[in-house]
C-alpha positions in Angstrom: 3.6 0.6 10.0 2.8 -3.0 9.0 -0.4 -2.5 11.3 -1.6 0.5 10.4 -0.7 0.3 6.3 -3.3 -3.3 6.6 -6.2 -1.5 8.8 -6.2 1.2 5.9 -6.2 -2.1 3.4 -8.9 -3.3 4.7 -11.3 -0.2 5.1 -10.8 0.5 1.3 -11.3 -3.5 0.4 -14.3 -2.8 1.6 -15.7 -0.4 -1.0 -15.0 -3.4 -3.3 -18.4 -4.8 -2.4 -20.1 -1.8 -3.7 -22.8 -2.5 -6.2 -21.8 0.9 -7.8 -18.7 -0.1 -10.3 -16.5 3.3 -9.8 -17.0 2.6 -6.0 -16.0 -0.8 -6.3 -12.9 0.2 -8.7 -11.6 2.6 -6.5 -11.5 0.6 -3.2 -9.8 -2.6 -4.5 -6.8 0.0 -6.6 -6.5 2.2 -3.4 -6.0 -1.4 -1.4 -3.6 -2.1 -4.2 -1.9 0.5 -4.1 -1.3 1.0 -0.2 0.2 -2.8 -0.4 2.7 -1.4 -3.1 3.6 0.7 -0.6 4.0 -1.4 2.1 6.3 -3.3 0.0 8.2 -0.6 -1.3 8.8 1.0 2.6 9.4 -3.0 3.8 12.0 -4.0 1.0 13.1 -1.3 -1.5 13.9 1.8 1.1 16.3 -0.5 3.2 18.0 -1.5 0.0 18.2 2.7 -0.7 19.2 3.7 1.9 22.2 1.2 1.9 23.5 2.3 -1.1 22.3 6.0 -0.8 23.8 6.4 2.8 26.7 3.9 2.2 28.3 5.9 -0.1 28.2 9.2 2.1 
């Protein structure tokens, strides 16, 4: 997951090097936003499923 989530990180970074400014925009939120939810999936969703689970 950790693999995978960073390849797609780095694919979109690279529309950050655009010359054209929407390009450019798009790539570096779409990196920013797939590391959001890297970090969700790595520290948030065990701490869910803890309580969410726990209580069943």
């Amino acid at each position: 997951m950790v693999f995978a989530n960073l390849a797609l990180m780095i694919g979109f970074s690279i529309l950050s090097f655009s010359s054209f400014v929407p390009t450019a925009q798009f790539g570096a939120l779409v990196s920013i936003a797939i590391l959001g939810g890297l970090l969700g999936n790595l520290f948030f969703l065990p701490v869910l499923l803890r309580v969410l689970v726990g209580r069943a």
